[in-house]
N, C-alpha and C positions, 0 to 999 in steps of 0.2 A: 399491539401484538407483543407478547412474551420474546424478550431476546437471551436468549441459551447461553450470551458470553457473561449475561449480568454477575454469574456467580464466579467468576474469574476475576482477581484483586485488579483494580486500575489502572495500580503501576503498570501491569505484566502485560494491559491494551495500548500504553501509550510506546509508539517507534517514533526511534530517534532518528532524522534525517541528515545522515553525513555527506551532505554536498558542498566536499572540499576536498582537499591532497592528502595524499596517506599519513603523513605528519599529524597534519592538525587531527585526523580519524582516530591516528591513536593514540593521542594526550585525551579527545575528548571519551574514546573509548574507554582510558582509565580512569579517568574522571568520574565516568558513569559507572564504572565495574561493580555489582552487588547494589545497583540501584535498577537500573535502567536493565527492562529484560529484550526489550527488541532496537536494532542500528538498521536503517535502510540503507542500502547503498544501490546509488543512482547510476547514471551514466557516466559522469564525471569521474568518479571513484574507480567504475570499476573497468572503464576502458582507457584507464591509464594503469592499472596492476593486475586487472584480470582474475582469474578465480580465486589468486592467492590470499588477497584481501576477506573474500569470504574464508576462508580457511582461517587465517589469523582472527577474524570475530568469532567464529566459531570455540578457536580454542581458549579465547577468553571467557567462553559462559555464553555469549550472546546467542538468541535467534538472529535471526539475517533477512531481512526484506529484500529480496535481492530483485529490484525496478527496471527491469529493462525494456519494459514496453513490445513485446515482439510483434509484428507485423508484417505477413510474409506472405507466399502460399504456406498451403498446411505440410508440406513434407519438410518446409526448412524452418518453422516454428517447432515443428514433433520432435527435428532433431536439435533445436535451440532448448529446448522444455529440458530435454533431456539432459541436455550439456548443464544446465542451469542446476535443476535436481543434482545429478552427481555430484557436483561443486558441494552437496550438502545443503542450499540454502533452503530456509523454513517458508519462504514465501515467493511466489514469481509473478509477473505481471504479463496482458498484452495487449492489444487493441481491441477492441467486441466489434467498432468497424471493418476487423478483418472476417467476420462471419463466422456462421456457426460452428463449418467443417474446420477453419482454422484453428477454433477455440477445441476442441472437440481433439483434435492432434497434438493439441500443448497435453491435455490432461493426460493421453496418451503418453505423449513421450517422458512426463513427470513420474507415470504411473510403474513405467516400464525402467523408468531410471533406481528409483527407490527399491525397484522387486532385487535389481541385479549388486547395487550398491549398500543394503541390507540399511536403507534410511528412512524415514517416517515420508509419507507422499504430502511435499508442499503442498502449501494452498493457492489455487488457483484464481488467479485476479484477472477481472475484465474491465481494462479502462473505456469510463461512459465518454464524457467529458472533459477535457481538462479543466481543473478548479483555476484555470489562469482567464478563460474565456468567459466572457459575457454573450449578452443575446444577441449584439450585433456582429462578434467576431465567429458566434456560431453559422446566424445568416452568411456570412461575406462566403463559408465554404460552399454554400450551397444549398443548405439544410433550412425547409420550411419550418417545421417544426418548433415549437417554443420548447425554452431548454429542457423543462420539466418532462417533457412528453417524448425530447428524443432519447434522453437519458431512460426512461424506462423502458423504451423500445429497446434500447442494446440490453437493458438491462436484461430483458427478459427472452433473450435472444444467448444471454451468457447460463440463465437459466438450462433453457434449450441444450444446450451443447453439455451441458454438465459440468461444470469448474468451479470451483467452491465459495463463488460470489464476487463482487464488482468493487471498484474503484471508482468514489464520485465524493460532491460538494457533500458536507453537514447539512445544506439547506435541503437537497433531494435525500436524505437518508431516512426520515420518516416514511416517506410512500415505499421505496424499495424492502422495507423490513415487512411492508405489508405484502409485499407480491414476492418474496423471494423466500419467508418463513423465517422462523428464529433461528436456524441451525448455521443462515449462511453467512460469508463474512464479508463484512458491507466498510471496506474501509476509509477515512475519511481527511484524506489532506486540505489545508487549507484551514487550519484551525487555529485560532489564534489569541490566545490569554489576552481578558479585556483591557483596551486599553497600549496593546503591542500593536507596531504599525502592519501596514496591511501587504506590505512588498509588492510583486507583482501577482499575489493570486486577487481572482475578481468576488467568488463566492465564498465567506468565510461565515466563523463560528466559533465562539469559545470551546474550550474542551469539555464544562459540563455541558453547552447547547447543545454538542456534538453527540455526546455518548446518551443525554437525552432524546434524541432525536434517533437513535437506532442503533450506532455507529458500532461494529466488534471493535475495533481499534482505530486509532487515532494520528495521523502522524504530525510531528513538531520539530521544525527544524529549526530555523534562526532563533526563535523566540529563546532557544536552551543554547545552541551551538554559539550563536554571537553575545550569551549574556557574560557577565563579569565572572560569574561564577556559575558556569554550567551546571552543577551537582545541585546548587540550591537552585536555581530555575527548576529545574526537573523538579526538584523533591514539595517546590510551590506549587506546581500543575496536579502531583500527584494528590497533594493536601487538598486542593479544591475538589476534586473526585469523590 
């Protein structure tokens, strides 16, 4: 299936994974400035400095992945979506195991945040899987299903609720580009320049298997943030693209 990001330059799909202390965030943020169009910031990041962190990416140029995974009922996801939106960030994240109504009150409160804060309405991510888990750590929670198959179940459950696509492996990103159409954004951690080691994710993928494989964007963290020279790391992933 035709993916609607293809015409979108490379560089501008790959986010950068800043999981580490404000410091290190913004040497590596300078490092990257006028290279690197998107910085995620994680748990780590931003519940040790909170919105500010996105503000400061923000007024460097960057988009902002802002990953926090929400999982809740749907009134205190509606007003997390919300809170996240305002903050300005270009991208939010949350569980699709929290269900449809839950996903369904994030884009709400995203939608509601952008109207009053005069901001573009993030894009709405539903974590399937985590890219850290394999078949067996999926089994141990409980879940019959082979990973392939539970993964399009939420997927198409994120579908459902309307939020502007999922969070999962490079290896499931072919089939979800087929069930979710080219418009949605299918994004893809766990991706790894051949030949970089594999840390602790389980399902991996170079960056072009990845963006061949369906992927709107890409995320890379250590591979850039722990090389010698962060700017050339990045600007090799982007050359291979």
């Amino acid at each position: 299936m035709v993916n609607s990001f293809e015409d979108i330059p490379a560089r501008d799909r790959v986010i950068v994974a800043l999981d580490c202390g404000i410091e290190e965030a913004f040497d590596l943020a300078d490092q990257l400035q006028g290279k690197a169009t998107w910085m995620k910031v994680g748990m780590t990041l931003f519940y040790a400095n909170g919105p500010a962190i996105v503000y400061a990416l923000k007024e460097r140029g960057f988009k902002v992945f802002l990953d926090l995974k929400f999982h809740d009922i749907p009134h205190q996801v509606e007003g997390a979506a919300y809170a996240a939106a305002g903050s300005g960030a270009d991208m939010l994240t949350m569980h699709t195991v929290g269900g449809v109504d839950m996903m369904a009150a994030a884009q709400k409160g995203a939608e509601r945040a952008a109207a009053e804060y005069g901001h573009e309405v993030p894009a709405t991510l539903g974590i399937t899987v985590l890219t850290s888990m394999n078949d067996a750590a999926l089994a141990e929670t409980g879940v019959s299903r082979a990973m392939a198959d539970q993964v399009v179940v939420l997927a198409e459950q994120a579908k459902r609720a309307g939020i502007s696509g999922v969070v999962a492996s490079p290896q499931e990103a072919a089939r979800l580009r087929e069930i979710l159409g080219p418009d949605a954004y299918i994004v893809t951690p766990g991706v790894r320049p051949a030949g970089a080691a594999k840390g602790d994710q389980s399902r991996v993928a170079t960056p072009a298997e990845a963006f061949a494989n369906g992927a709107s964007h890409i995320v890379v963290g250590r591979p850039i943030t722990q090389a010698d020279d962060p700017a050339a790391a990045f600007e090799a992933i982007a050359a291979e693209l």
